[in-house]
PyMOL Python script that loads the backbone (N, CA, C, O; Angstrom):
from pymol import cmd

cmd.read_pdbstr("""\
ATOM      1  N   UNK A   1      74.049  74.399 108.024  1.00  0.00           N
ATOM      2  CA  UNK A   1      75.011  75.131 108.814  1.00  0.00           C
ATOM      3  C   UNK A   1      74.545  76.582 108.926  1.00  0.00           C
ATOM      4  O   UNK A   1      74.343  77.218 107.892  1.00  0.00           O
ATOM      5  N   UNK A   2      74.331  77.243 110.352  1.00  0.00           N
ATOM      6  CA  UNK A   2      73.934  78.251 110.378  1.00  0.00           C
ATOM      7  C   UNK A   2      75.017  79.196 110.501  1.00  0.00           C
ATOM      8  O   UNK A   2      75.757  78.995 111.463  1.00  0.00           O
ATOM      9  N   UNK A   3      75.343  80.379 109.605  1.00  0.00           N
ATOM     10  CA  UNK A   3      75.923  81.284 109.695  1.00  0.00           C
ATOM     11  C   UNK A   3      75.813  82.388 110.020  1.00  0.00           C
ATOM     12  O   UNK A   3      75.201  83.114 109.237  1.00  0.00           O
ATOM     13  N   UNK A   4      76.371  83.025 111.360  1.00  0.00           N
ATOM     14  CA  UNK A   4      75.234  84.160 112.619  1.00  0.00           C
ATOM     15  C   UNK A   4      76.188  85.896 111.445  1.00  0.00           C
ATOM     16  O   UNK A   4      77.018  86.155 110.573  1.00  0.00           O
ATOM     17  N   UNK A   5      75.388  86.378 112.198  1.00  0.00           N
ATOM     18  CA  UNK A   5      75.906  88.038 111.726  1.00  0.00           C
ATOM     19  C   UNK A   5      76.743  88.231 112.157  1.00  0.00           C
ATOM     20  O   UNK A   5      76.834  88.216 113.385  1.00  0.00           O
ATOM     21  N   UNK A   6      78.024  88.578 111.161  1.00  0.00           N
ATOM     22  CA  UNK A   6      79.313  89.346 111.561  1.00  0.00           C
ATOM     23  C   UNK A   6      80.203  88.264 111.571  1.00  0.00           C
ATOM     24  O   UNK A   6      81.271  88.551 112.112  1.00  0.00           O
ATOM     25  N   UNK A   7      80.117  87.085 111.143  1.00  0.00           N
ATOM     26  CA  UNK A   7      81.173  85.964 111.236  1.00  0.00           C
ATOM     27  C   UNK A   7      81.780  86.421 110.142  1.00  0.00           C
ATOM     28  O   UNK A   7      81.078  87.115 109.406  1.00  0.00           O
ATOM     29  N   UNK A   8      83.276  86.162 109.712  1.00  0.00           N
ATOM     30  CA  UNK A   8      84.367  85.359 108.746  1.00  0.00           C
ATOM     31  C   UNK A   8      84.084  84.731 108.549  1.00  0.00           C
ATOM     32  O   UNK A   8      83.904  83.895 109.435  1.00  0.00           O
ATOM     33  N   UNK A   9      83.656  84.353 106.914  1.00  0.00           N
ATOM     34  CA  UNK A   9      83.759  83.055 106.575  1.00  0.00           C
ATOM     35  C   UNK A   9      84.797  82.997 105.355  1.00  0.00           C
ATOM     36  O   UNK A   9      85.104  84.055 104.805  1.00  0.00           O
ATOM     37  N   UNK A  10      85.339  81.792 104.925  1.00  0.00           N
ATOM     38  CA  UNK A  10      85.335  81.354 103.498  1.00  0.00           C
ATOM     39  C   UNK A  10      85.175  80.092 103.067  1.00  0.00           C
ATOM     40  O   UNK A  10      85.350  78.978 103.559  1.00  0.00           O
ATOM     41  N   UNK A  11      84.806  80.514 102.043  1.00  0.00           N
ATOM     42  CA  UNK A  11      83.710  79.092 101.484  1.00  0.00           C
ATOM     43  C   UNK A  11      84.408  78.464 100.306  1.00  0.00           C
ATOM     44  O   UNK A  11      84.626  79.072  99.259  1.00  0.00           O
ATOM     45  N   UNK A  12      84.783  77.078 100.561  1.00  0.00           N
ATOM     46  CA  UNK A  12      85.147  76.284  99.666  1.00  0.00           C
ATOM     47  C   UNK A  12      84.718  74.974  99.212  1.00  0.00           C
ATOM     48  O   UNK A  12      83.978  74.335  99.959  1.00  0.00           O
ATOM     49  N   UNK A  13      85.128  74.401  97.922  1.00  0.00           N
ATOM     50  CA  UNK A  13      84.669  73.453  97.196  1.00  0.00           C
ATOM     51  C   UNK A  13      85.194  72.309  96.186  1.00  0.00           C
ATOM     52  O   UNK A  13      86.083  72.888  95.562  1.00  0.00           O
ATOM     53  N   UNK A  14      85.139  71.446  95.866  1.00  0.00           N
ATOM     54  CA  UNK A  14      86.034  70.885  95.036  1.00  0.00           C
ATOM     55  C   UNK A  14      87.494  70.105  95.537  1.00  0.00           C
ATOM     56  O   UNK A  14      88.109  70.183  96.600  1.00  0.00           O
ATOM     57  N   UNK A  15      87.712  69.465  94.510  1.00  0.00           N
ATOM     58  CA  UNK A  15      89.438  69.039  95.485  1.00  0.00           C
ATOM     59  C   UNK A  15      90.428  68.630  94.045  1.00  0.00           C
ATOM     60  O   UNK A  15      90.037  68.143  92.985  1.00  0.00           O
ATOM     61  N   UNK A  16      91.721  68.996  94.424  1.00  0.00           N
ATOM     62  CA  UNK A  16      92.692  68.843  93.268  1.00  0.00           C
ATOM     63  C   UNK A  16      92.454  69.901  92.576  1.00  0.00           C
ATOM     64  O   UNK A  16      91.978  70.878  93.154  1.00  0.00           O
ATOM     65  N   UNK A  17      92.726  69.944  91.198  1.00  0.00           N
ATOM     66  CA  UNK A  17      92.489  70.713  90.372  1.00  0.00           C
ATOM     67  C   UNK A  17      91.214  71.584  90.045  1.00  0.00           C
ATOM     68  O   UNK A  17      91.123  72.630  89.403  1.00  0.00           O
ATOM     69  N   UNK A  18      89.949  70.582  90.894  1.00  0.00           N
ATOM     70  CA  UNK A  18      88.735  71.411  90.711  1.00  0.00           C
ATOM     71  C   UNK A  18      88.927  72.051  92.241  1.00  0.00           C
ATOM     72  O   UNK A  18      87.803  71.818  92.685  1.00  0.00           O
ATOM     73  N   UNK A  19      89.367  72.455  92.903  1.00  0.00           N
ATOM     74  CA  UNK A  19      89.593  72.763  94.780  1.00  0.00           C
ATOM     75  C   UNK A  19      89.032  74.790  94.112  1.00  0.00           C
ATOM     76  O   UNK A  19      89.438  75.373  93.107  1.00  0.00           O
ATOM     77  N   UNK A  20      88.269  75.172  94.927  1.00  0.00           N
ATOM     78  CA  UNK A  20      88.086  76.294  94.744  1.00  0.00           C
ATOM     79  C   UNK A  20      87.792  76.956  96.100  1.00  0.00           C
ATOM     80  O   UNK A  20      86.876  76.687  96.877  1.00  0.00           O
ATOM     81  N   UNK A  21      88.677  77.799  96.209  1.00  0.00           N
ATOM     82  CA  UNK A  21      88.594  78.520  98.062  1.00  0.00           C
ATOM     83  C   UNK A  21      88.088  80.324  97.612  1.00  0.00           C
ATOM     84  O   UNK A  21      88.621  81.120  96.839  1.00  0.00           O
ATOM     85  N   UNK A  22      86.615  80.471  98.662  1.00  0.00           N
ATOM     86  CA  UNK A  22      86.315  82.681  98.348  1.00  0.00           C
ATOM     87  C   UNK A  22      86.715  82.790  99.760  1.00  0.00           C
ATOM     88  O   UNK A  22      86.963  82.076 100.731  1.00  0.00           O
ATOM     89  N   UNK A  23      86.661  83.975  99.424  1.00  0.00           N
ATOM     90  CA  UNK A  23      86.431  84.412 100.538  1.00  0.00           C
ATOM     91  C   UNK A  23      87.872  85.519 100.819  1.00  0.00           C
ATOM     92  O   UNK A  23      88.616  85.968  99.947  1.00  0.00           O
ATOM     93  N   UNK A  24      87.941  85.734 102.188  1.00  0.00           N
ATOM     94  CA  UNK A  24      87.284  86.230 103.035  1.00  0.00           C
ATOM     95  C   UNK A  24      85.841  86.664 102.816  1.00  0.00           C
ATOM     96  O   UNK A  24      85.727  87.589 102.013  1.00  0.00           O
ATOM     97  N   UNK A  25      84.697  86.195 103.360  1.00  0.00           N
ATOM     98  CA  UNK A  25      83.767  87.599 103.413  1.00  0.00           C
ATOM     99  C   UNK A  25      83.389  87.534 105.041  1.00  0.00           C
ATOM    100  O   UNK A  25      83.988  86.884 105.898  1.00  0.00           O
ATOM    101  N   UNK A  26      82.001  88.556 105.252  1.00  0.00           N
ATOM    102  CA  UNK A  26      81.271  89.302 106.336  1.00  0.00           C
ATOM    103  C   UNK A  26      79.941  88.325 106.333  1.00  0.00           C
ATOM    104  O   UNK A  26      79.904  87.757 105.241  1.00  0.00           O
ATOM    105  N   UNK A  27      79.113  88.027 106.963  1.00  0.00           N
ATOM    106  CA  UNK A  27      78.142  87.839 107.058  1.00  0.00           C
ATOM    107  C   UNK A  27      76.817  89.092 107.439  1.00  0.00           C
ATOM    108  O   UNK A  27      76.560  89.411 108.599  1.00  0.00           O
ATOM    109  N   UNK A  28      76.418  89.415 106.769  1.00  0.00           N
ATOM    110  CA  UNK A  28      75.555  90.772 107.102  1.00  0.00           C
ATOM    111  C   UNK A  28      74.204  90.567 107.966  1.00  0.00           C
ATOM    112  O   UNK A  28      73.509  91.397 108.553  1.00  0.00           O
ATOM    113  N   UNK A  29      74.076  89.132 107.831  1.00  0.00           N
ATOM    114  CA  UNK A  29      72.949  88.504 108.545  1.00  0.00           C
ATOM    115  C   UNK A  29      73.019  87.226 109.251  1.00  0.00           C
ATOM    116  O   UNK A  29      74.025  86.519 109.194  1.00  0.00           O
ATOM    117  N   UNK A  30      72.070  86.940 109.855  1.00  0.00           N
ATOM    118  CA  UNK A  30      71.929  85.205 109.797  1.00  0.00           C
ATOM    119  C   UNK A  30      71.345  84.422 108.873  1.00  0.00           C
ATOM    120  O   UNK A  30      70.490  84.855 108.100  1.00  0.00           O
ATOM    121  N   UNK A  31      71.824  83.025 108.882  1.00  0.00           N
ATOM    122  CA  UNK A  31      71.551  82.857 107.601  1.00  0.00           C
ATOM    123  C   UNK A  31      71.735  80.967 107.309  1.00  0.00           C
ATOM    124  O   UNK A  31      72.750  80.315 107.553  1.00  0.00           O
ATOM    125  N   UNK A  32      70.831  80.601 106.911  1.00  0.00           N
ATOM    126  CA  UNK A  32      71.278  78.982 106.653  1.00  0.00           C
ATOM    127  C   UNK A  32      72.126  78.502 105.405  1.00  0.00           C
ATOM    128  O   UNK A  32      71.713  77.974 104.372  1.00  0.00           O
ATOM    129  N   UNK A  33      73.392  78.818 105.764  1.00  0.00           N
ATOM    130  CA  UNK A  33      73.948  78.050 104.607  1.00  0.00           C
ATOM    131  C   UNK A  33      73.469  77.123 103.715  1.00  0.00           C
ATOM    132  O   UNK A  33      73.661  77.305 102.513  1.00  0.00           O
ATOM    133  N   UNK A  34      72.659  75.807 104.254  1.00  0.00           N
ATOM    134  CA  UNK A  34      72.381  74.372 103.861  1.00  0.00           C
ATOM    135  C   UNK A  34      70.992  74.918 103.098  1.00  0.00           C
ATOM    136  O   UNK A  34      70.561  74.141 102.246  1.00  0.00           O
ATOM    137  N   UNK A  35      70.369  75.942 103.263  1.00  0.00           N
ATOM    138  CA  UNK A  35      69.022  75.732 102.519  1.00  0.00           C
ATOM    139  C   UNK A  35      69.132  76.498 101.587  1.00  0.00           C
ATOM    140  O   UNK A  35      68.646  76.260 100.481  1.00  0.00           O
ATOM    141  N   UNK A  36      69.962  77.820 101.946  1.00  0.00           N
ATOM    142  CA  UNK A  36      70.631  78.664 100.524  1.00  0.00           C
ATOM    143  C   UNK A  36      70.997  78.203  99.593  1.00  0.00           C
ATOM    144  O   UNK A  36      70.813  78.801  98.533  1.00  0.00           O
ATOM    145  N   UNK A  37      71.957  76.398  99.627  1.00  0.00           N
ATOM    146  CA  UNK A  37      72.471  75.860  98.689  1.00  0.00           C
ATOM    147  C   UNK A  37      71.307  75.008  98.422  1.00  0.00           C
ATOM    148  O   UNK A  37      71.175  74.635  97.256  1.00  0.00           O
ATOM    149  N   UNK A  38      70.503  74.660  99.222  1.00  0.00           N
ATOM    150  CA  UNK A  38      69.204  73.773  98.713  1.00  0.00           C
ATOM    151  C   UNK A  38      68.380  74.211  97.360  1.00  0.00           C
ATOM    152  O   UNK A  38      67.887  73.647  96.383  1.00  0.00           O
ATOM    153  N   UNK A  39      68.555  75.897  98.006  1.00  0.00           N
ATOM    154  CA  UNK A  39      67.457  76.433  97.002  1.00  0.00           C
ATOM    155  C   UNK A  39      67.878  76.920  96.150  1.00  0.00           C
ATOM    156  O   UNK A  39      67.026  77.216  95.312  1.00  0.00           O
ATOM    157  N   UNK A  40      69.003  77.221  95.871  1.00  0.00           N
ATOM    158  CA  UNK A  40      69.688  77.329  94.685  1.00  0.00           C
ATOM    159  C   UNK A  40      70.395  76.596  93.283  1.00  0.00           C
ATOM    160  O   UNK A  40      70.841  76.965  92.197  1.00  0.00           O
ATOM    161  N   UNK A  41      70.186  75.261  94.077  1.00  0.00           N
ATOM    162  CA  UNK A  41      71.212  74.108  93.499  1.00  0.00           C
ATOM    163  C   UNK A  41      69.463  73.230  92.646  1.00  0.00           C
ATOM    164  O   UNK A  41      68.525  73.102  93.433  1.00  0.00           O
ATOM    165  N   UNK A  42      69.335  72.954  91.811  1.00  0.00           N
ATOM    166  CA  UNK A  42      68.274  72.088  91.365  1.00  0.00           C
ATOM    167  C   UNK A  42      68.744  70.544  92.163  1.00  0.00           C
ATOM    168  O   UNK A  42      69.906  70.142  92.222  1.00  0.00           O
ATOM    169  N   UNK A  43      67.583  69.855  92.716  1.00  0.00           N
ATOM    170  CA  UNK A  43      67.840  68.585  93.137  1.00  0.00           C
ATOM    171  C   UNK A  43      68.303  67.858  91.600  1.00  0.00           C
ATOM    172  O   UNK A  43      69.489  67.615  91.378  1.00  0.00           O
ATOM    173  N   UNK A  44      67.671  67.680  91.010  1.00  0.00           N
ATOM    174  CA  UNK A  44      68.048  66.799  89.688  1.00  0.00           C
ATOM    175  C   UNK A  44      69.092  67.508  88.877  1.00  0.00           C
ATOM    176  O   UNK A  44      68.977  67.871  87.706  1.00  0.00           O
ATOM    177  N   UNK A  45      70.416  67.692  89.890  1.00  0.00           N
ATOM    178  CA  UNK A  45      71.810  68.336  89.485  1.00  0.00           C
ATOM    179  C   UNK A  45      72.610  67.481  88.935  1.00  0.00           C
ATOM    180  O   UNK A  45      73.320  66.960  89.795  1.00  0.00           O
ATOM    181  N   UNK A  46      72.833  67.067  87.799  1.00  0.00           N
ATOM    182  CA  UNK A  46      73.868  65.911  87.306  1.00  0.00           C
ATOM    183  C   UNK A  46      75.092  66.029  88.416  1.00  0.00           C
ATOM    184  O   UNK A  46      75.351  67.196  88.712  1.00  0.00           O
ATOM    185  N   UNK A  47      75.838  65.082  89.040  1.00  0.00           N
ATOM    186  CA  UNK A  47      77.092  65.223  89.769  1.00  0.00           C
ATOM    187  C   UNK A  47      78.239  65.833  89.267  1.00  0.00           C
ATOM    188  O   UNK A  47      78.849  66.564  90.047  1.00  0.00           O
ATOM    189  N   UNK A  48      78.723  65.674  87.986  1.00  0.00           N
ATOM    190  CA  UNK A  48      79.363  66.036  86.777  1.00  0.00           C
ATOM    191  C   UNK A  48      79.108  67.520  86.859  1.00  0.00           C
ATOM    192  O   UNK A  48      80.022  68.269  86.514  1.00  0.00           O
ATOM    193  N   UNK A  49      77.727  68.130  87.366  1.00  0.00           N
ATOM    194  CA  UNK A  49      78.086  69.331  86.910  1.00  0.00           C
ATOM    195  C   UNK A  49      77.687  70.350  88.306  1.00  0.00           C
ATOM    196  O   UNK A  49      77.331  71.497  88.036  1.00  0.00           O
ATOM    197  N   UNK A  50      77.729  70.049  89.385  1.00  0.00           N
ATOM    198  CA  UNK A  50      77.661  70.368  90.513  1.00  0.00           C
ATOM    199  C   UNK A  50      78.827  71.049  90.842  1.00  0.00           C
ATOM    200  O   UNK A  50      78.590  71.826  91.766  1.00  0.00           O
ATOM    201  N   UNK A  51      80.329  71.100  90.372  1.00  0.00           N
ATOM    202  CA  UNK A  51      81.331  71.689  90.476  1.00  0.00           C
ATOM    203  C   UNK A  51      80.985  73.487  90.305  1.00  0.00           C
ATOM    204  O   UNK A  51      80.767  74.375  91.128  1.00  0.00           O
ATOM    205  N   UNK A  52      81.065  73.451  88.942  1.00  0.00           N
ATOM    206  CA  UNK A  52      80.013  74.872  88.105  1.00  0.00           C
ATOM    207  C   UNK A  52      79.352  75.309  89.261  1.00  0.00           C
ATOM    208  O   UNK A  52      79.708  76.268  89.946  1.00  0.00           O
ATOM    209  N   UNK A  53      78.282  74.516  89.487  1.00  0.00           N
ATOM    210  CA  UNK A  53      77.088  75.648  90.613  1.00  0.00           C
ATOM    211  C   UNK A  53      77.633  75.760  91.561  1.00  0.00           C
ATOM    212  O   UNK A  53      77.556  76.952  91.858  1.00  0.00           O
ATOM    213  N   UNK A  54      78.592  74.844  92.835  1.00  0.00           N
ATOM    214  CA  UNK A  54      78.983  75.627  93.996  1.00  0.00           C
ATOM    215  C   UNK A  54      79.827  76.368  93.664  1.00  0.00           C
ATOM    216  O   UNK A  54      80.023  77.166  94.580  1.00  0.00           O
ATOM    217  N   UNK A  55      80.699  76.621  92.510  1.00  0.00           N
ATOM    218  CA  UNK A  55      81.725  77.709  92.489  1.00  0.00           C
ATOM    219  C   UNK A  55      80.618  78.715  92.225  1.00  0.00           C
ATOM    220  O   UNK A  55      81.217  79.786  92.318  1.00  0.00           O
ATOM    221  N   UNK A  56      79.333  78.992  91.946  1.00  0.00           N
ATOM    222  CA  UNK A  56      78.751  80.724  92.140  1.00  0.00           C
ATOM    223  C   UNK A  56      77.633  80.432  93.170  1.00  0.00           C
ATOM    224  O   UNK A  56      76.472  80.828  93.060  1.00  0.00           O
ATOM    225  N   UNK A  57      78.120  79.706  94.161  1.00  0.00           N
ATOM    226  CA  UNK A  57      77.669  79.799  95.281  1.00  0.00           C
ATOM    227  C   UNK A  57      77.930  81.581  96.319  1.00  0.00           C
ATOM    228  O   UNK A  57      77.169  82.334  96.927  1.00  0.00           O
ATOM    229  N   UNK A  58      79.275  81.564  96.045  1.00  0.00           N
ATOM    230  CA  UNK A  58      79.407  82.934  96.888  1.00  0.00           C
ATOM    231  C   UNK A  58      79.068  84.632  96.303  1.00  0.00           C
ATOM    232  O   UNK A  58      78.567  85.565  96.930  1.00  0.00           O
ATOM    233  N   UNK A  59      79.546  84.580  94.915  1.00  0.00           N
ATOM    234  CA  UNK A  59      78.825  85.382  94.044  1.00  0.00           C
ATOM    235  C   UNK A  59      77.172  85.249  94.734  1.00  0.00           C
ATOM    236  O   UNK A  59      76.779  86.168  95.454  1.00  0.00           O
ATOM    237  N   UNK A  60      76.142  83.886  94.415  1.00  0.00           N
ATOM    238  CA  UNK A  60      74.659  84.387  94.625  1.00  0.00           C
ATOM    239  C   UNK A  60      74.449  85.094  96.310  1.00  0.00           C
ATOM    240  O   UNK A  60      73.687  85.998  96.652  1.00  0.00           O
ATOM    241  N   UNK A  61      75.238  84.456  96.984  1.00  0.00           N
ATOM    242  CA  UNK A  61      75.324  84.968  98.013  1.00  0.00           C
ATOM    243  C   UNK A  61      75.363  86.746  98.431  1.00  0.00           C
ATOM    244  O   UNK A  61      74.831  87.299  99.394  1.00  0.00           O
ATOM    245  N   UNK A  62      76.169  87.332  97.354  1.00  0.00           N
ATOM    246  CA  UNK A  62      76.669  88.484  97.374  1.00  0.00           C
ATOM    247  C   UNK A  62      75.813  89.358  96.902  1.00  0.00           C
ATOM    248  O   UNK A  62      75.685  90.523  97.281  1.00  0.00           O
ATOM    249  N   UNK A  63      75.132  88.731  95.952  1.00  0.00           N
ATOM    250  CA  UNK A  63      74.034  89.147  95.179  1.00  0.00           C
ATOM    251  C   UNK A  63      72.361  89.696  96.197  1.00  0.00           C
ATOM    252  O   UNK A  63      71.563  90.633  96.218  1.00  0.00           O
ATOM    253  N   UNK A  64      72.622  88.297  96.940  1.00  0.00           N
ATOM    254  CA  UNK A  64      71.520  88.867  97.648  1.00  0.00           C
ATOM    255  C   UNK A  64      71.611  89.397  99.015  1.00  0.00           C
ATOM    256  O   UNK A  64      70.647  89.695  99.720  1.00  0.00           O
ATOM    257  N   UNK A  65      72.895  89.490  99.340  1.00  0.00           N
ATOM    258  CA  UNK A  65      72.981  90.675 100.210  1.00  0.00           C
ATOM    259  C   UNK A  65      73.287  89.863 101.692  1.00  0.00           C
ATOM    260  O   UNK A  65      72.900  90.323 102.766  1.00  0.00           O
ATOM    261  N   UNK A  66      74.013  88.635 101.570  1.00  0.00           N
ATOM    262  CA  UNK A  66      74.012  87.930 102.428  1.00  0.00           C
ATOM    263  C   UNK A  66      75.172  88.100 103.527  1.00  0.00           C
ATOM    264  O   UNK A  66      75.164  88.222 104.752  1.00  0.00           O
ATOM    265  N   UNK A  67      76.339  88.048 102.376  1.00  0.00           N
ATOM    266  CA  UNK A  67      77.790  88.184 102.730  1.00  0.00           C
ATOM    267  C   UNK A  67      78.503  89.555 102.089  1.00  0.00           C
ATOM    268  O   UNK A  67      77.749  90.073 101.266  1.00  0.00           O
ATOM    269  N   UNK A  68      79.335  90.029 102.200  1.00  0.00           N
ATOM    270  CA  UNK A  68      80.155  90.867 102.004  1.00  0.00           C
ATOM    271  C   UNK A  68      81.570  91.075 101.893  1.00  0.00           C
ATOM    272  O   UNK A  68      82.229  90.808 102.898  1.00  0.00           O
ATOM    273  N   UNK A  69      81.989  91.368 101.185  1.00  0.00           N
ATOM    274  CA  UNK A  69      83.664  91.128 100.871  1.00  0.00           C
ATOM    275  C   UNK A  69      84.779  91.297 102.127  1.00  0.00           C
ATOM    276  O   UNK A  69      84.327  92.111 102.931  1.00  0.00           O
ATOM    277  N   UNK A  70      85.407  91.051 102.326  1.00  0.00           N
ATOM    278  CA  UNK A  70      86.338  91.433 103.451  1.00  0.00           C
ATOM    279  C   UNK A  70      87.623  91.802 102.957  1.00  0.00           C
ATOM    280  O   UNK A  70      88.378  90.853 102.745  1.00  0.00           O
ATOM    281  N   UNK A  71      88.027  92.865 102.739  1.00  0.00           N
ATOM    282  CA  UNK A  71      89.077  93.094 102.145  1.00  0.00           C
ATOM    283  C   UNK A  71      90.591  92.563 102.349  1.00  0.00           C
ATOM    284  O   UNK A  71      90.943  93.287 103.281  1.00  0.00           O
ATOM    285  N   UNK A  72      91.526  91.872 102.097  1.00  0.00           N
ATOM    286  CA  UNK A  72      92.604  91.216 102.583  1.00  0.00           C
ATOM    287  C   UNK A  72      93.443  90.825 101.198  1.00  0.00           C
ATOM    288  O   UNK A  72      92.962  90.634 100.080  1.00  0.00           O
ATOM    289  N   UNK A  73      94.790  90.765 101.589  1.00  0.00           N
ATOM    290  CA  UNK A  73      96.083  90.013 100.628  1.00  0.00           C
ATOM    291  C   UNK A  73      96.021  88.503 100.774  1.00  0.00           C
ATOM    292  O   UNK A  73      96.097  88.033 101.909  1.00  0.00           O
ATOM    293  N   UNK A  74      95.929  87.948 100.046  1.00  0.00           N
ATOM    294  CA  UNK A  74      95.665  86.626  99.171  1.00  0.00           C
ATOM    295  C   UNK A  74      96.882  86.128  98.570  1.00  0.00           C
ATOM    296  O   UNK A  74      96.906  86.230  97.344  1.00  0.00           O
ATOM    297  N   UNK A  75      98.021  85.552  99.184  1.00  0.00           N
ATOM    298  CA  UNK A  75      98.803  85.250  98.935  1.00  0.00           C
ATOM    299  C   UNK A  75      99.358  83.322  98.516  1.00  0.00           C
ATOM    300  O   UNK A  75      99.306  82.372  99.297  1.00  0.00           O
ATOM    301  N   UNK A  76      99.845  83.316  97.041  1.00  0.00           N
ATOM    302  CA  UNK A  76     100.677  82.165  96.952  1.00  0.00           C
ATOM    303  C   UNK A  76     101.575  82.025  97.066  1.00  0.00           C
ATOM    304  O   UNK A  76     102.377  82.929  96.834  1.00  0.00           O
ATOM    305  N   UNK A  77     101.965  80.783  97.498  1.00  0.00           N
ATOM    306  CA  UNK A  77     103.345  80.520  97.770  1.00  0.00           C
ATOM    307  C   UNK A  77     103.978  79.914  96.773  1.00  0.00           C
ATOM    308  O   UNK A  77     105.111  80.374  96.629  1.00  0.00           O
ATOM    309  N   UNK A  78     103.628  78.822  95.808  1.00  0.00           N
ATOM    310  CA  UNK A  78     103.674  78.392  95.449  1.00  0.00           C
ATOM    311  C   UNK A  78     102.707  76.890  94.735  1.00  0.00           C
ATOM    312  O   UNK A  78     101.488  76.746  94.823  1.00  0.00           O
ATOM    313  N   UNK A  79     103.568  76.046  94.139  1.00  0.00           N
ATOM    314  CA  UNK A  79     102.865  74.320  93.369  1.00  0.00           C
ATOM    315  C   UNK A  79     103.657  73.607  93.182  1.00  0.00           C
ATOM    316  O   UNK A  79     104.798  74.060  93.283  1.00  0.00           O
ATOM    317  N   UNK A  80     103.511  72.181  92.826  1.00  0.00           N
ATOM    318  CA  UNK A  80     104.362  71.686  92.142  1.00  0.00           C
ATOM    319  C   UNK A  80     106.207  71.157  92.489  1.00  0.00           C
ATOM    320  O   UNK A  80     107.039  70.427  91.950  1.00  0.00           O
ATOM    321  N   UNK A  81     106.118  72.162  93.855  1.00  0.00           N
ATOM    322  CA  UNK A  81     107.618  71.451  94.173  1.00  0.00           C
ATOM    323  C   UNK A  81     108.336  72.957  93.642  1.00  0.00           C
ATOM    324  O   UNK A  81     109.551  72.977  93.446  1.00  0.00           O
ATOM    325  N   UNK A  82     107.700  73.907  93.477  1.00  0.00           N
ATOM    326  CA  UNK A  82     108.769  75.528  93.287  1.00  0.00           C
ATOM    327  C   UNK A  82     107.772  76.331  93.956  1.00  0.00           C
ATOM    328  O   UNK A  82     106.612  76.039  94.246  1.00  0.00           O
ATOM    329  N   UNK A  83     108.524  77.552  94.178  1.00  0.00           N
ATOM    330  CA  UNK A  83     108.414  78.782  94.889  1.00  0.00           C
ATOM    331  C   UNK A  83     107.967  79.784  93.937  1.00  0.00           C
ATOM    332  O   UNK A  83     108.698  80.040  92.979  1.00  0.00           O
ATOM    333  N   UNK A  84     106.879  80.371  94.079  1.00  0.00           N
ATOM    334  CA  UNK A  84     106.133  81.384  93.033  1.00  0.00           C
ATOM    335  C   UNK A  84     105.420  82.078  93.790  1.00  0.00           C
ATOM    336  O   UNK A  84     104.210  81.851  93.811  1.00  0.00           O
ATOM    337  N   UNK A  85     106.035  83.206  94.689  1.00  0.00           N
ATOM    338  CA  UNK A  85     105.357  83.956  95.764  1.00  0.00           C
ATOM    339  C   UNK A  85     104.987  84.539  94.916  1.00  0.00           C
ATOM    340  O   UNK A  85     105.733  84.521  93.937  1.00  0.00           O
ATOM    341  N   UNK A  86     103.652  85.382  94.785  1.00  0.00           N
ATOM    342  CA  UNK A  86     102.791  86.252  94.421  1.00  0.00           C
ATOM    343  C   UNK A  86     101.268  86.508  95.350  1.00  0.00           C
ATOM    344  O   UNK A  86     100.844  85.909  96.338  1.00  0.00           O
ATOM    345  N   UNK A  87     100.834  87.371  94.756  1.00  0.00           N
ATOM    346  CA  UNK A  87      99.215  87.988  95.176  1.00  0.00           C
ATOM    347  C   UNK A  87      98.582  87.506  94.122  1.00  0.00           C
ATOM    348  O   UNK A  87      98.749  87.694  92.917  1.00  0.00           O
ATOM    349  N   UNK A  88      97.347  86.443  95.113  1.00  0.00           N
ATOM    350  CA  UNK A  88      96.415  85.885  93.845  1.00  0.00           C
ATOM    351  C   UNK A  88      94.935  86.952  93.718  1.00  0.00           C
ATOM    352  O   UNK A  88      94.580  87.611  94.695  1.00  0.00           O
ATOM    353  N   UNK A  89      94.395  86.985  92.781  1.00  0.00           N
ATOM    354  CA  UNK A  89      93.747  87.833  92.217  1.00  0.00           C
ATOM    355  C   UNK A  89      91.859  87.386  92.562  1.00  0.00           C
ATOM    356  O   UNK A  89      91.547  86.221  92.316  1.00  0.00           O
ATOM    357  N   UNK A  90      91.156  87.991  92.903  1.00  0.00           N
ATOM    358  CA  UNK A  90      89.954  87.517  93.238  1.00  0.00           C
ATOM    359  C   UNK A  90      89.228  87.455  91.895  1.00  0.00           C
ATOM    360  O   UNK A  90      89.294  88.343  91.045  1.00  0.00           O
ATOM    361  N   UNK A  91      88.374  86.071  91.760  1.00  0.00           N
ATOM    362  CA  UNK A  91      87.702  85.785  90.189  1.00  0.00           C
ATOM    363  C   UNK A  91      86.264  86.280  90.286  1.00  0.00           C
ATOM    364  O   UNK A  91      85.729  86.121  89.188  1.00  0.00           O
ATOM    365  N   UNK A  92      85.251  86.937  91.370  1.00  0.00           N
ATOM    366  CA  UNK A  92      84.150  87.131  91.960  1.00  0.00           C
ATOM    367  C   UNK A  92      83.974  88.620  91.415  1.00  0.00           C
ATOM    368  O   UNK A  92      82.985  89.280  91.732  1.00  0.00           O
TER     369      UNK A  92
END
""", "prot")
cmd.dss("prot")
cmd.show_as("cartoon", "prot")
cmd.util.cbc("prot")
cmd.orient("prot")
C-alpha cells in the first residue's frame, strides 16, 4: 500500500482485546507501507508474536522520519454496555 505525501493516516492492528488503533499522523513522504512492514517484521515471525511487532510499527515509522504526529482529541465513549466519556491518552 502506497502512502503519498501529506495524507492522514491511522494505522491499526489486532482485534478484540489485542485491537490497537495510532494515529492520527502526516505522511512526510511517499512511502510503501507493505515493504516498510516487510523489512521490519523478520519473515520467520512466530504468529503468536506478530501482535508485539505491528504495535511498534508506527513508533519505527516515526523514528525514521516517515510520518508525523497530527495533533487531535482522542476521545472514549465508552465499553462494555456503560458510558465513560473521557480523553484517551497516546502510548507512542
Amino acid at each position: 500500500m502506497i502512502v503519498k505525501t501529506g495524507e492522514v493516516i491511522c494505522i491499526a492492528s489486532g482485534i478484540y482485546e489485542g485491537y490497537d488503533r495510532s494515529g492520527p499522523f502526516v505522511a512526510t513522504r511517499e512511502f510503501d507501507l507493505g515493504s516498510f512492514v516487510a523489512e521490519v517484521i523478520p519473515q520467520q515471525t512466530k504468529r503468536h508474536d506478530m501482535s508485539a511487532l505491528l504495535w511498534d510499527v508506527p513508533r519505527m515509522l516515526l523514528e525514521r522520519g516517515l510520518i508525523t504526529e497530527l495533533p487531535c482529541k482522542k476521545i472514549h465513549l465508552g465499553a462494555m454496555g456503560e458510558i465513560d466519556i473521557r480523553q484517551e491518552q497516546d502510548d507512542l
